[in-house]
C-alpha positions as CSV (number, residue, x, y, z in Angstrom):
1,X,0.4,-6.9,-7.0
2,X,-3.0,-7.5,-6.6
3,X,-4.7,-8.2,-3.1
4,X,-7.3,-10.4,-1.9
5,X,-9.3,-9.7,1.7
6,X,-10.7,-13.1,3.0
7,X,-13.3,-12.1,5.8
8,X,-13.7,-16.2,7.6
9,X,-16.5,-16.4,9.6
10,X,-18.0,-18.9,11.8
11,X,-21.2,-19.7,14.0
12,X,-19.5,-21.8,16.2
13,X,-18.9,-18.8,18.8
14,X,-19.9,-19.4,22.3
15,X,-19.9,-16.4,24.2
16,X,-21.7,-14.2,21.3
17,X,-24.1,-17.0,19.8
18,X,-24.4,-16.9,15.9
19,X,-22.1,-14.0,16.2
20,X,-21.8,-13.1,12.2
21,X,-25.3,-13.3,12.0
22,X,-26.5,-10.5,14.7
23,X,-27.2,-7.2,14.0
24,X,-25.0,-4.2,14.0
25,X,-26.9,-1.4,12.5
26,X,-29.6,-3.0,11.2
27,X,-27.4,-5.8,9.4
28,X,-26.0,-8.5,10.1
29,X,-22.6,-8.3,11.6
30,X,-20.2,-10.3,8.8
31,X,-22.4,-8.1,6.4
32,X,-21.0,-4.5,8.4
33,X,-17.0,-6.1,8.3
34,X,-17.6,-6.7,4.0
35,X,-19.4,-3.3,3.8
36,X,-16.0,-1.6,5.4
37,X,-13.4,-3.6,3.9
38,X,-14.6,-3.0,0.2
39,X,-15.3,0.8,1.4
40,X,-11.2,0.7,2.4
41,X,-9.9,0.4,-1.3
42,X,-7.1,-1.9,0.0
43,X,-8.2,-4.8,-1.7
44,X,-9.0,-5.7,-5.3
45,X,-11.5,-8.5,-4.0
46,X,-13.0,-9.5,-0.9
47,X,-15.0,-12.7,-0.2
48,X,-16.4,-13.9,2.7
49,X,-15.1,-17.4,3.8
50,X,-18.1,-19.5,6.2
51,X,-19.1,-23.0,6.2
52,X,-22.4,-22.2,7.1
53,X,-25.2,-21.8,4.7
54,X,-27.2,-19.3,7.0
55,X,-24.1,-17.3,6.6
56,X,-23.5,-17.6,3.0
57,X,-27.2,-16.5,2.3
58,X,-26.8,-13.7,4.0
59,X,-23.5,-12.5,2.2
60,X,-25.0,-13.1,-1.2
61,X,-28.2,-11.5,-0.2
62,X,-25.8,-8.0,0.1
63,X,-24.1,-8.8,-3.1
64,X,-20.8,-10.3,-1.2
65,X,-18.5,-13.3,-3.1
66,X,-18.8,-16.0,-0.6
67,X,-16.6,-18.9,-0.2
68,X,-17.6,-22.5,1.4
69,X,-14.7,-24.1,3.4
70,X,-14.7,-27.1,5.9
71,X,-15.9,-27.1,9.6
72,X,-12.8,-28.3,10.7
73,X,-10.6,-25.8,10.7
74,X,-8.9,-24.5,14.0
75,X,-8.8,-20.8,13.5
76,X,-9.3,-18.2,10.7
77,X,-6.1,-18.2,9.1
78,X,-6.8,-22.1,8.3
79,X,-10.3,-21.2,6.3
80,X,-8.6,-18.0,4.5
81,X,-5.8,-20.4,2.8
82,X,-8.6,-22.7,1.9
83,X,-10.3,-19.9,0.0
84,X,-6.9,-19.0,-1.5
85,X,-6.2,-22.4,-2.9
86,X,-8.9,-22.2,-4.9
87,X,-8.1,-21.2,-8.7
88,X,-10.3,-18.7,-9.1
89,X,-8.2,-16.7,-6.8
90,X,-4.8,-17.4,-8.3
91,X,-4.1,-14.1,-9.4
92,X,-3.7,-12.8,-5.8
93,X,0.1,-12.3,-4.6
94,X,-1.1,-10.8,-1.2
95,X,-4.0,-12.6,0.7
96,X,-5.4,-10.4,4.0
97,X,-7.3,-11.6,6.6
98,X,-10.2,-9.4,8.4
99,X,-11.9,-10.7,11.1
100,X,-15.5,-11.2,10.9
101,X,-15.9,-9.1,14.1
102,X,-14.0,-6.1,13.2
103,X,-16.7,-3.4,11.5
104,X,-14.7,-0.8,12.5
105,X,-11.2,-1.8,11.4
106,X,-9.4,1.7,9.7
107,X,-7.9,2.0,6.9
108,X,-4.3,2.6,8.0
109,X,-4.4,-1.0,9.7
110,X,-5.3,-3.2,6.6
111,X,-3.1,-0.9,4.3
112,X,-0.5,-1.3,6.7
113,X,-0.3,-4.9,7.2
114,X,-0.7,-5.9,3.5
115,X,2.2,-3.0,2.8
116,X,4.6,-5.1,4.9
117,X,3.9,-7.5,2.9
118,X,3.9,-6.3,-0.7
119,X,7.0,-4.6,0.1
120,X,9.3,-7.7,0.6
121,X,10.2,-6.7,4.2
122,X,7.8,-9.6,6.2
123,X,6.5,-12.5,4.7
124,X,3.1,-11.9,7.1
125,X,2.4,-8.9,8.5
126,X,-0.7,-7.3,10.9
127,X,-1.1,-4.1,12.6
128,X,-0.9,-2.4,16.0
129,X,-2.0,0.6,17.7
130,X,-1.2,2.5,21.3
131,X,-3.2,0.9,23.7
132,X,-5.6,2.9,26.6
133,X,-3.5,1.7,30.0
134,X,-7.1,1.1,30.8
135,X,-7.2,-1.9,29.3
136,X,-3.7,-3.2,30.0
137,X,-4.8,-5.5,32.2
138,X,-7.6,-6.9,30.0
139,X,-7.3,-10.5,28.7
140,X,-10.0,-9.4,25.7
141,X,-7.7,-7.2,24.3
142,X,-4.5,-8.4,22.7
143,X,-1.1,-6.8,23.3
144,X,2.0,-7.0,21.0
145,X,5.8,-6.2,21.6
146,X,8.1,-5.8,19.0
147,X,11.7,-5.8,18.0
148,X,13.7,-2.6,16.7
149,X,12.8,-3.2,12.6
150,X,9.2,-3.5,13.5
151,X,8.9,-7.5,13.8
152,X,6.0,-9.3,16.7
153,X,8.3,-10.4,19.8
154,X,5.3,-11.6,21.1
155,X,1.7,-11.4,21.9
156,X,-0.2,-12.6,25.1
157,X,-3.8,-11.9,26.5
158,X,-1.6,-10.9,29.4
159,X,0.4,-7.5,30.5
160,X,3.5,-7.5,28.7
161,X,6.2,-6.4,29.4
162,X,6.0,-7.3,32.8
163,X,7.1,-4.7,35.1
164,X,9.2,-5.9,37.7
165,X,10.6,-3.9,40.9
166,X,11.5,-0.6,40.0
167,X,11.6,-0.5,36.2
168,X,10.0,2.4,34.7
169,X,6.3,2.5,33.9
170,X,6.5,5.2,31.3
171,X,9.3,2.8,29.2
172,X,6.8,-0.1,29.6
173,X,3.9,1.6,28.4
174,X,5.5,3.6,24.7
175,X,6.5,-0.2,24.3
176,X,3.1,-2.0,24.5
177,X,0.6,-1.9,21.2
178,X,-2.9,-3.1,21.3
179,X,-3.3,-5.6,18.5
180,X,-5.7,-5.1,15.5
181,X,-7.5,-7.8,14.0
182,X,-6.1,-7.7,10.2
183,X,-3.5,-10.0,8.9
184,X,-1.4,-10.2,5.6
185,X,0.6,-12.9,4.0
186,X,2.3,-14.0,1.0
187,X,1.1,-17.0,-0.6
188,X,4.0,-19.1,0.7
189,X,3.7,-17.4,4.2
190,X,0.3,-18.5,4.0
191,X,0.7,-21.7,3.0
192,X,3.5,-22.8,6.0
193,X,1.2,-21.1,8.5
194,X,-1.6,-24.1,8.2
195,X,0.7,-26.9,6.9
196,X,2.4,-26.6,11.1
197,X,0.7,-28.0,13.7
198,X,-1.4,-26.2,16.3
199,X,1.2,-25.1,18.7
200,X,0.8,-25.1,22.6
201,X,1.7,-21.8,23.0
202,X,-1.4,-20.6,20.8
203,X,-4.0,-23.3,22.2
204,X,-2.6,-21.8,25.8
205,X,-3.7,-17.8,25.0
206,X,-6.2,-18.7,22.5
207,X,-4.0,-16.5,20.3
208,X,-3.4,-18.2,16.2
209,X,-0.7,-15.5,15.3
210,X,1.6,-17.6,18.0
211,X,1.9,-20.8,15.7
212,X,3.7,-19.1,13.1
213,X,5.9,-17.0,15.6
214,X,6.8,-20.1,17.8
215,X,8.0,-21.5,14.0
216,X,10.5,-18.7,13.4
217,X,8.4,-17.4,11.0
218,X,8.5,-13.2,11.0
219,X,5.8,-10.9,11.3
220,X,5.8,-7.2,10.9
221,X,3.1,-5.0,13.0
222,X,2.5,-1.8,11.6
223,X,1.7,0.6,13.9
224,X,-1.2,2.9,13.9
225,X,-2.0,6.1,15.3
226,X,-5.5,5.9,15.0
227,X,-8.1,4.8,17.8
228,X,-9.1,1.0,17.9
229,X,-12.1,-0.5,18.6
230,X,-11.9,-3.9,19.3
231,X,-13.9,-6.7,18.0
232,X,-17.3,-8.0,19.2
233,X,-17.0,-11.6,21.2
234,X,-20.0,-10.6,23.8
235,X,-23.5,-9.2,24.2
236,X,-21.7,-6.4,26.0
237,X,-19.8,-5.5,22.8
238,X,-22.5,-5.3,20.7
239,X,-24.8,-3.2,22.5
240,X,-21.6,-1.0,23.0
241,X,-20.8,-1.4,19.3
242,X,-24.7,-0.7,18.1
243,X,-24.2,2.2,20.3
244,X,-21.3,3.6,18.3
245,X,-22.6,2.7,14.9
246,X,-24.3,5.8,14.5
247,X,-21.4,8.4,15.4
248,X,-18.8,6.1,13.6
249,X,-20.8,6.6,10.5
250,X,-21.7,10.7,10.8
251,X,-18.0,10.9,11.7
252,X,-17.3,9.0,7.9
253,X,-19.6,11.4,6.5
């Protein structure tokens, strides 16, 4: 089957102003996230989704397909089935979904979720990895449970499970993933996702991957083993993200 990647990206971010636009290495951010996902070999095609022309300039400046979708849509997911609709990406069974401010998202993360997918077990599927107890407590980064065949209980900016009285801390923490920012889906899958309406549950964490899970829609989460490093929302992150550009790249090498 073949696979598309959709990167969707956006200048309306607030807390990292024309976010796709700044520079990670000398390049513009949504530039970086194309520049890894064609250097994955996951997909057969990968197009960057924006409905600014700023953006799109850029993207075809590097050589990148770019797609131009409405400024209305609620989250990612919502501008990656408009690029799917169109015909001239018919031929894709599986559609994945990178976020524009993940340069660093591995290999093992975007083959997983779209493998969950083109297997038949999960209509949508993402990715998980074990997450630094550091950062349990950090609503920036997003934790995932699961269920025993590998399906998303749930994910909150909060720490989950909770641990209450007495329960063991070791138990909680082999149970908690750290999510990664990749998402695959069958056409179908796809399509349901935008047709439901914007659920409370997701407006409440700020979290999209709960509309389709408060639907009874299944997700699988592939689980990782490699390191994360989460996307870039703040000027903190990208200074810390320019600063691990150049060892992320001699470590490719």
């Amino acid at each position: 089957m073949a696979i598309l990647a959709v990167i969707p990206a956006r200048m309306a971010a607030t807390r990292l102003p024309g976010k796709p636009l700044r520079h990670l290495g000398g390049e513009p951010l949504v530039i970086r996230v194309w520049q890894r996902v064609m250097s994955l070999g996951v997909a057969d095609d990968c197009v960057i989704a924006t409905d600014s022309d700023s953006v799109a300039d850029a993207a075809r400046g590097a050589g990148a397909s770019v797609a131009m979708t409405s400024d209305r849509h609620p989250a990612g997911t919502d501008r990656v089935a408009e690029v799917a609709a169109l015909s001239r990406y018919s031929r894709f069974d599986t559609v994945v979904n990178v976020q524009g401010d993940e340069p660093f998202v591995s290999r093992d993360a975007v083959h997983g979720a779209a493998d969950l997918v083109e297997s038949g077990a999960f209509p949508l599927g993402t990715a998980a990895a074990p997450l630094p107890l550091d950062l349990l407590e950090s609503p920036d980064v997003v934790k995932v449970v699961r269920a025993d065949d590998g399906r998303a209980l749930y994910f909150s900016r909060a720490p989950i499970p909770f641990l209450r009285d007495r329960a063991d801390a070791s138990e909680r923490d082999a149970t908690v993933l750290q999510h990664v920012g990749v998402y695959a889906y069958t056409r179908a899958a796809l399509a349901r996702w935008v047709s439901l309406p914007t659920h409370s549950l997701e407006r409440i964490e700020r979290l999209e991957q709960l509309r389709p899970l408060a639907a009874g829609m299944s997700m699988g989460v592939a689980a990782v083993g490699c390191e994360v490093y989460r996307g870039i929302d703040t000027e903190e992150d990208l200074i810390n993200a320019n600063a691990h550009w150049a060892a992320f790249n001699a470590g490719r090498s």
